[in-house]
ZAMARGU-4260 file (C-alpha; in steps of 0.2 Angstrom, whole numbers, plus 5000, padded with zeros to 4 digits):
<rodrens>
0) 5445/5718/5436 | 5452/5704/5428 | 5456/5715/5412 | 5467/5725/5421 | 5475/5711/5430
5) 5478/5701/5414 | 5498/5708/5410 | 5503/5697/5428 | 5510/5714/5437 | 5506/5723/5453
10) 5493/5738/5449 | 5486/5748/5466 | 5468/5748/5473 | 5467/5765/5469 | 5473/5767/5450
15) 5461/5750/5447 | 5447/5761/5456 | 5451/5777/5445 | 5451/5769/5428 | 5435/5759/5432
20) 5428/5773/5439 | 5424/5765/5456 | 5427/5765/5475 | 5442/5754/5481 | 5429/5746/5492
25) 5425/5738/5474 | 5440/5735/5470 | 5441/5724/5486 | 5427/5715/5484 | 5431/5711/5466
30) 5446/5703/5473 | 5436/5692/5484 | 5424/5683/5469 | 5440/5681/5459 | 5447/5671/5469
35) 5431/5663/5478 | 5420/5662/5463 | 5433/5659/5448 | 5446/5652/5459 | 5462/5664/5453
40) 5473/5666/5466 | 5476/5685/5467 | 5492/5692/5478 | 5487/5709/5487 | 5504/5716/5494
45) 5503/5731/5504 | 5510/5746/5495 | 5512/5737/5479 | 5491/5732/5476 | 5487/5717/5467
50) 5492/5705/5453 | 5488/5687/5449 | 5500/5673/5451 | 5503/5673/5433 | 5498/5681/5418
55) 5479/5679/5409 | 5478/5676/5392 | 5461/5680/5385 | 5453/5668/5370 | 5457/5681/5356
60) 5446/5681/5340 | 5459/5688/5329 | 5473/5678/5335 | 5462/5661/5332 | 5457/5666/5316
65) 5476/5668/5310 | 5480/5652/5316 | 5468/5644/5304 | 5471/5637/5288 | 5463/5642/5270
70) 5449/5630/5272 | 5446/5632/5291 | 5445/5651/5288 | 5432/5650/5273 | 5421/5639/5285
75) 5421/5642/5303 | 5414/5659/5311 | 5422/5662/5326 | 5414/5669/5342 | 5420/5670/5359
80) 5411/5672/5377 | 5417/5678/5391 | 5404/5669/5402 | 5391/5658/5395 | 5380/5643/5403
85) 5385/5630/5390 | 5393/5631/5372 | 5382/5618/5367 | 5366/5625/5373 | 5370/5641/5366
90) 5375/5631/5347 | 5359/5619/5349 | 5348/5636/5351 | 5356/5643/5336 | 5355/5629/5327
95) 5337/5625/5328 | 5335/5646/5322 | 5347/5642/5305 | 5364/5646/5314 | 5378/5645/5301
100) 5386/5631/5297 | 5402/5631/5305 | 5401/5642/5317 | 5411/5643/5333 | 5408/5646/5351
105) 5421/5647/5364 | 5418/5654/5381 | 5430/5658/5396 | 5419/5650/5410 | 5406/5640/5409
110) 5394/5639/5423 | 5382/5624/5417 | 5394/5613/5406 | 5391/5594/5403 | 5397/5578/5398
115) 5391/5563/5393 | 5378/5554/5404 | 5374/5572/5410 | 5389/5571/5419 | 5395/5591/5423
120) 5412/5598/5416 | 5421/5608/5426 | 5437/5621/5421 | 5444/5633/5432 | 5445/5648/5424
125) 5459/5650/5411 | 5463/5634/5416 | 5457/5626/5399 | 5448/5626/5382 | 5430/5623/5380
130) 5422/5625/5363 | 5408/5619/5352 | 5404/5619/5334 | 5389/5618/5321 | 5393/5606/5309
135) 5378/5604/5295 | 5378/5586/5288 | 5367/5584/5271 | 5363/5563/5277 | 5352/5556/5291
140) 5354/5553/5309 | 5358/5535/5306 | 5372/5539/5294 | 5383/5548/5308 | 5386/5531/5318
145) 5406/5534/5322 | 5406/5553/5324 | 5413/5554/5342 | 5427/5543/5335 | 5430/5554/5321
150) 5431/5569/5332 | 5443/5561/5346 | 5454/5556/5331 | 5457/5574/5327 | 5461/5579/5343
155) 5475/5567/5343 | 5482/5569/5329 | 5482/5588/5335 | 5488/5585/5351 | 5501/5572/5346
160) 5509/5585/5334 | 5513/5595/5347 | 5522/5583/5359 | 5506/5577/5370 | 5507/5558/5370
165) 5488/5557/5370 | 5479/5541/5370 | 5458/5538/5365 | 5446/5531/5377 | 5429/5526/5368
170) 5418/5532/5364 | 5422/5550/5367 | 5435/5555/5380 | 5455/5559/5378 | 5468/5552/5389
175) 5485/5559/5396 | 5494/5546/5406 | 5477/5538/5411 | 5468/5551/5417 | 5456/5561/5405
180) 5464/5576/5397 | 5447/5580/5388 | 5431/5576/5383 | 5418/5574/5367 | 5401/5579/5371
185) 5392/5576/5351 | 5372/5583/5352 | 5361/5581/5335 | 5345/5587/5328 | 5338/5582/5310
190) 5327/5570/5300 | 5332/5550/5298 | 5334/5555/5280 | 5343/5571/5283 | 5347/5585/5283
195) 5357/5585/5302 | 5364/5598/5313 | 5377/5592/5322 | 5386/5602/5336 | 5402/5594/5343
200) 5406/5601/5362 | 5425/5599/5367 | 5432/5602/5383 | 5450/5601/5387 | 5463/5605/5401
205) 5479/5618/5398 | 5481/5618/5413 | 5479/5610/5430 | 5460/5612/5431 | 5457/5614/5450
210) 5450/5600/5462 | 5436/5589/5450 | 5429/5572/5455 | 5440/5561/5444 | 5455/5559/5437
215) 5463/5572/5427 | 5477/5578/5417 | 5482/5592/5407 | 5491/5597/5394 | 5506/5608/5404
220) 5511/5591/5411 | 5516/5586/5394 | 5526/5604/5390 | 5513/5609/5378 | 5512/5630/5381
225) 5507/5635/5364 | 5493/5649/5371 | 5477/5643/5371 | 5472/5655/5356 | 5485/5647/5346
230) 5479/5630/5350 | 5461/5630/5346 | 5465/5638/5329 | 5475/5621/5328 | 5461/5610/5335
235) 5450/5621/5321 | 5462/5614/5307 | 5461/5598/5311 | 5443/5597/5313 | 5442/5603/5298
240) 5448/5589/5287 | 5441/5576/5298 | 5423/5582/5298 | 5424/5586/5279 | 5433/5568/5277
245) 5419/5560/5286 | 5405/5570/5277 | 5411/5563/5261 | 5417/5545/5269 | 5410/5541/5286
250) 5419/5532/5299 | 5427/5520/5289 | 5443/5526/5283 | 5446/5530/5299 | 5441/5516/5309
255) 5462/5508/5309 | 5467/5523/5314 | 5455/5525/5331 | 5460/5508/5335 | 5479/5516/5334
260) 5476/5527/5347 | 5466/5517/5357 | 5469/5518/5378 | 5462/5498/5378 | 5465/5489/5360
265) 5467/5470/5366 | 5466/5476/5388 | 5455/5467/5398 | 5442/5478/5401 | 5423/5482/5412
270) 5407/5488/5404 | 5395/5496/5416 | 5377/5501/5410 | 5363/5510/5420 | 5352/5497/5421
275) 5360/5478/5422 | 5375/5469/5429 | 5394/5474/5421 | 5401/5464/5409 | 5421/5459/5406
280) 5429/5455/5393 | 5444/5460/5380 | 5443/5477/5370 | 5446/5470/5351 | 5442/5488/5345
285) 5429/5495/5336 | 5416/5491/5322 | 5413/5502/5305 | 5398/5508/5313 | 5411/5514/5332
290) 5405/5503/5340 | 5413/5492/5356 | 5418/5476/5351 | 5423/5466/5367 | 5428/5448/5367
295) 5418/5440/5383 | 5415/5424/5389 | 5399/5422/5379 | 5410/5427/5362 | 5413/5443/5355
300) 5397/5457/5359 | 5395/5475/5351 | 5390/5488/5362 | 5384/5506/5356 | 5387/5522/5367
305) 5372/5525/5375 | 5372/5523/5393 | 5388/5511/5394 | 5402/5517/5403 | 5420/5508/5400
310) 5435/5507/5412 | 5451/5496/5411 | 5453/5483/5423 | 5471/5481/5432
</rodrens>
């Protein structure tokens, strides 16, 4: 139904019934969970039938993969879902059963998508991009410390090329005018020694991403409209470099850069954990290894990911 909705005009119940070989009755109730289930506003207009508020545009395989550069193209395989529980889950699965380095997910909805501290995602559909990758990494677990940094710093490099004045939050979440524009979800499986699968989960906002429970800002509030197909081949690009940048470096070279971008560099800010009281301090950036330096009454502490949360205090 969606399908024959996607060009934005008005098509009648009974030419949508006809080509799908289906009673207008159908056709109704197809309506109903497109706009309760996947919460698309569609106009019904007697003598007219429907059409959506605006036009759809489906993730596009082919149009991805010409957006990509030499290198992206010779690495990543691309795939896209219409529906899927988690990009993630679905990469980690094929990861542990020799899935290819590089490969690609992307989905239209996701029905079980998370974020850090098992915190759930949520997108309304064709409202944004959500998209993971297998990246295969010859050194150890304890050689990746940093890689949620390195991954937020492509991003905005990406996003800032295109006019979005995008700011990182660590560890792994992207700001647009204070409010998160998208998030970094980094999942890993492997030796200490090595070899490790890596798969890197994004989720961003195009568009205004329906009612969530924090605060949230997409990219149309910036005047970025390149089409989301476009986009992620750009995304792709820039990943690219930095993961092969990071494979051969680590962290390091990067590490000025993060701190560049950063939402709190030298702001007073207050840690929270899941167990224990908050701590406050000042955000003095970030170690080689990514992690928090803060400058607190008891002198400067270092604080890894893990089960820390980090706001800015007014």
């Amino acid at each position: 139904m969606l399908r024959h909705l996607a060009d934005g005009r008005f098509h009648s119940g009974e030419d949508i019934a006809g080509e799908l070989g289906c009673s207008r009755t159908l056709v109704w109730q197809a309506v109903r969970v497109i706009q309760q289930d996947l919460g698309v506003t569609v106009f019904s207009v007697r003598g007219q039938g429907y059409r959506l508020v605006a036009p759809f545009e489906w993730l596009d395989v082919a149009a991805i993969r010409d957006g990509l550069d030499e290198a992206a193209a010779d690495t990543f395989t691309l795939a896209v879902a219409e529906r899927t529980d988690s990009t993630n889950s679905q990469l980690l699965a094929r990861a542990a059963s020799g899935g290819l380095h590089g490969l690609v997910l992307a989905t239209e909805l996701q029905t079980a998508g998370r974020g850090r501290l098992g915190r759930r995602w949520q997108a309304r559909l064709g409202s944004g991009l959500t998209f993971s990758l297998l990246w295969r990494f010859d050194r150890g677990l304890s050689q990746l410390a940093g890689l949620s940094l390195a991954v937020g710093v492509a991003l905005a490099r990406t996003l800032r090329r295109l006019g979005a004045p995008v700011a990182l939050k660590w560890p792994n979440d992207v700001l647009l005018n204070e409010r998160k524009l998208a998030g970094i979800l980094i999942e890993l499986s492997g030796d200490a020694l090595g070899p490790t699968a890596v798969v890197i989960g994004v989720g961003m906002n195009v568009s205004d991403p329906g009612e969530v429970d924090q605060p949230v800002a997409c990219l149309a509030e910036a005047g970025v409209k390149l089409p989301r197909s476009a986009l992620l081949a750009e995304l792709l690009n820039e990943l690219h470099r930095v993961l092969s940048d990071f494979d051969r470096h680590g962290f390091m070279p990067l590490r000025q850069e993060w701190m560049s971008l950063s939402a709190h560099q030298d702001a007073p800010v207050c840690l929270s954990f899941s167990h224990g009281e908050p701590v406050q301090g000042v955000a003095r950036g970030v170690a080689e290894s990514g992690a928090l330096l803060v400058d607190t009454a008891d002198g400067m502490k270092t604080y890894h990911a893990g089960e820390v949360s980090l706001r800015k205090l007014a």
